[in-house]
C-alpha positions as CSV (number, residue, x, y, z in Angstrom):
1,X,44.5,149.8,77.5
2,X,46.6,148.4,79.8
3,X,48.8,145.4,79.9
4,X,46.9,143.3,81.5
5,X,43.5,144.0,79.4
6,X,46.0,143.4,75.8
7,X,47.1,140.3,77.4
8,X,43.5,139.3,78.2
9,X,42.2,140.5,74.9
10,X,44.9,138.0,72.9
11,X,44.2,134.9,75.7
12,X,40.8,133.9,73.7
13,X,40.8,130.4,72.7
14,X,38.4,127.1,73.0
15,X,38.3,126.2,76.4
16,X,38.5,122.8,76.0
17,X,41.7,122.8,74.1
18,X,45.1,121.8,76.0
19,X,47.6,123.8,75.6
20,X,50.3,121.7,73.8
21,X,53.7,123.8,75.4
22,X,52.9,123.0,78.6
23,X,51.6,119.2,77.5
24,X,55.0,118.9,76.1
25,X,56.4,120.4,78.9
26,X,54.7,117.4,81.5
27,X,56.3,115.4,78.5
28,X,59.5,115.9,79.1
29,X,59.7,115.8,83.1
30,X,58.0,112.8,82.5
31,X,60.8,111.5,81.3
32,X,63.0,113.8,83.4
33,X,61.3,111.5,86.6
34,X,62.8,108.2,84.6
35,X,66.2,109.6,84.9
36,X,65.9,110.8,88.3
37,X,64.9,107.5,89.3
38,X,67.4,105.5,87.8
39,X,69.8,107.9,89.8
40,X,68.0,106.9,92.8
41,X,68.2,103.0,91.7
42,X,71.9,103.3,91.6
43,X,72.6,105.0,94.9
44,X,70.4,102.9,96.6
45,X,72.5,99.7,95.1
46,X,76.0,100.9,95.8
47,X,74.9,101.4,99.2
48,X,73.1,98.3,99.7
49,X,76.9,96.8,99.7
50,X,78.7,99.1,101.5
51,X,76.6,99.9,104.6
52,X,79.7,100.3,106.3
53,X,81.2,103.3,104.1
54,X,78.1,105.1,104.6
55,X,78.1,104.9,107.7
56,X,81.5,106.1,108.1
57,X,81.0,109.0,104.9
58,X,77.6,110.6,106.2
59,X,79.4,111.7,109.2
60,X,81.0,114.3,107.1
61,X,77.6,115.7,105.8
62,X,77.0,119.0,107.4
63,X,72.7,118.5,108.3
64,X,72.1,121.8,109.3
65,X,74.0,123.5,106.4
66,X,71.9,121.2,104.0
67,X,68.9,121.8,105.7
68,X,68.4,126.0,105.4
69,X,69.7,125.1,102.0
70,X,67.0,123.1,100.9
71,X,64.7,125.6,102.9
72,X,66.4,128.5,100.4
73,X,65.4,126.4,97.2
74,X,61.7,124.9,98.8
75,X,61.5,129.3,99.9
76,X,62.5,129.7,95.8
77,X,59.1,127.6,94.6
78,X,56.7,130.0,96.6
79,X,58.4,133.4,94.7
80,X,57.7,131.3,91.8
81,X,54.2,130.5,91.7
82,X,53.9,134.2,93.2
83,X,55.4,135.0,89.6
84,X,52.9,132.5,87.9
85,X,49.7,133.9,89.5
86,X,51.0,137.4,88.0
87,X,52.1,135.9,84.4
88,X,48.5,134.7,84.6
89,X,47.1,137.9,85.4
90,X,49.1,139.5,82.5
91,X,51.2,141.7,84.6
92,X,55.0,141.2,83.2
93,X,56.7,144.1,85.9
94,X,55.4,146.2,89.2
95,X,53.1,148.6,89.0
96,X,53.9,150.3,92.2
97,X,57.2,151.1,93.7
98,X,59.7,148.5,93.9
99,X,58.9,148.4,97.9
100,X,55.5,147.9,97.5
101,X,55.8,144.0,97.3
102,X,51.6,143.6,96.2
103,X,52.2,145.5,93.3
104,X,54.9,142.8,92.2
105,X,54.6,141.8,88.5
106,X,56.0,138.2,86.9
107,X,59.7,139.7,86.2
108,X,60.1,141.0,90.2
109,X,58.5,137.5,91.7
110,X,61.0,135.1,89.4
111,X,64.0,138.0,89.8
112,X,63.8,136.8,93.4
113,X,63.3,133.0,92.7
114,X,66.9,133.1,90.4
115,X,68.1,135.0,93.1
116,X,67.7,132.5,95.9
117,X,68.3,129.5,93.3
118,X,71.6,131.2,92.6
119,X,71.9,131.4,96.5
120,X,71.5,127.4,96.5
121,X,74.4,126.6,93.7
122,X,76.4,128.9,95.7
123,X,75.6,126.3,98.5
124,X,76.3,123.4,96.9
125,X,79.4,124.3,95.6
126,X,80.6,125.7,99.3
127,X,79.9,122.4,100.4
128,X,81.6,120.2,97.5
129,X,84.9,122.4,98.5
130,X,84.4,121.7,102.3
131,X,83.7,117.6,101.5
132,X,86.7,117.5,99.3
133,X,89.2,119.3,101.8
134,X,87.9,116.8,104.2
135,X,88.7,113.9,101.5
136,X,85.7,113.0,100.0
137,X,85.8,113.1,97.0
138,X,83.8,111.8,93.4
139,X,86.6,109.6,92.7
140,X,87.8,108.0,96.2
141,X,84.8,105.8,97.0
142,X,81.8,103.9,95.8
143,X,79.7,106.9,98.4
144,X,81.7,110.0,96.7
145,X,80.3,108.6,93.1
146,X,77.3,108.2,94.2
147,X,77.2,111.6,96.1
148,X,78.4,113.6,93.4
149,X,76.8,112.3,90.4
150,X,73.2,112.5,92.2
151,X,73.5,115.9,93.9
152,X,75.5,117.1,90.8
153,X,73.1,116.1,88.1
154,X,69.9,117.8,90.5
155,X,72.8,120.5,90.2
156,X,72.8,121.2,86.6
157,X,69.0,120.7,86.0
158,X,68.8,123.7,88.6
159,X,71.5,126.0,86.8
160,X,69.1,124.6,83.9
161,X,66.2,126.4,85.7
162,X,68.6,129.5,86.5
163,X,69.1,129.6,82.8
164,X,65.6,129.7,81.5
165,X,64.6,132.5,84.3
166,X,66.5,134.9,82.5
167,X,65.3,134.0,79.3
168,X,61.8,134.7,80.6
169,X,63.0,137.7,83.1
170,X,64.8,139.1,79.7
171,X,61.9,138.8,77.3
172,X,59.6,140.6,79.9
173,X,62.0,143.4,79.1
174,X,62.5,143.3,75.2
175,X,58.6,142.6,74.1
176,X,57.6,145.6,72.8
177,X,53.6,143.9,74.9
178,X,53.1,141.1,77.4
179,X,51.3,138.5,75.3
180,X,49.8,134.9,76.2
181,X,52.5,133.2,74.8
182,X,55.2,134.7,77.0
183,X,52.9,134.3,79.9
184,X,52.7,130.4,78.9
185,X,56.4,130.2,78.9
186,X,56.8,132.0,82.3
187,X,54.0,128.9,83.5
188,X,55.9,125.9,81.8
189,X,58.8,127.4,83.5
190,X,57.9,127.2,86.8
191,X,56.8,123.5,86.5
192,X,60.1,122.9,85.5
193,X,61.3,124.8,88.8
194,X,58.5,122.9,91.0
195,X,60.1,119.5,89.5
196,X,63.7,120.4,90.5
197,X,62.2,121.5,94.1
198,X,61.0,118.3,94.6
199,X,63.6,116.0,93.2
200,X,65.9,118.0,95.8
201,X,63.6,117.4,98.7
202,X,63.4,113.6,98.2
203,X,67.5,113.6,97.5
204,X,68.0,115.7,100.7
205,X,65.8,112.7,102.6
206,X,67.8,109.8,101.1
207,X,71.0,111.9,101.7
208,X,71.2,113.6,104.7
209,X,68.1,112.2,107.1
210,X,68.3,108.1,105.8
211,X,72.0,107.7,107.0
């Protein structure tokens, strides 16, 4: 029996039942969406009354930096549901060589989604040095607060993200057989990824495009 036909064998259930991870899961980025938008609340306020220092600050913002970084991440959300599609298949790994990009299993599809997440903190934290060089920095302005503390936070739920990817990547390699609850984890997962992709894209609007 294969892995995929164990993992189908185990993934019996009512139909009608929810399946109350990934209901917690909505939960929680439920409330995740509060505190995202009380960021927003505040950044929009501090720049209601200085229109003038963002004005001036934004000039510093490097668009087409921000812009194939965001395309990197948004890039990172279609490798993931890639990995989904295969978690929901019951394939953990390849079963082909590791060329042969069909044959991709979960652990290959959200290998490359950390990969280019990893590529987007790396980034980030290329262009916090070059803004603070060029003096902007958390601490000298009302912008630099508000810069910082919104791109920062959307920063750590990301590493967040990072973090939980090799908690699934790793237990695709310790489970002795792919079963429906590591495929559910490998799901709630990438709804958490999705969430951060999105909460960047409407940050990288407000931020670099609404100057």
């Amino acid at each position: 029996m294969t892995d995929a036909e164990r993992f189908h064998a185990t993934a019996s259930g009512p139909a009608t039942r929810p399946n109350l991870t990934a209901v917690g899961t909505m939960v929680w980025l439920g409330s995740e969406i509060m505190f995202f938008a009380g960021l927003f609340a505040m950044y929009f306020t501090i720049r209601s009354v200085s229109p003038d220092l963002w004005a001036e600050r934004t000039e510093y913002l490097d668009l087409t930096f921000a812009s194939i970084n965001t395309t990197i991440l948004v890039v990172s959300s279609v490798w993931c549901q890639f990995g989904v599609w295969a978690a929901e298949k019951g394939i953990p790994h390849r079963t082909g060589r590791l060329l042969e990009i069909g044959k991709w299993g979960m652990r290959e599809w959200y290998t490359l989604t950390y990969l280019f997440g990893a590529t987007f903190i790396a980034g980030q934290v290329w262009e916090y040095a070059t803004l603070i060089s060029e003096g902007v920095t958390p601490s000298v302005d009302p912008y630099g607060s508000a810069f910082y503390i919104t791109t920062g936070f959307h920063g750590l739920h990301v590493i967040g993200g990072l973090i939980a990817f090799l908690f699934i990547i790793g237990r695709s390699f310790t489970a002795k057989r792919y079963t429906h609850a590591q495929a559910t984890g490998a799901v709630v997962t990438s709804y958490y990824w999705h969430f951060v992709d999105i909460v960047w894209v409407a940050l990288f609007a407000v931020i670099y495009l609404v100057r």
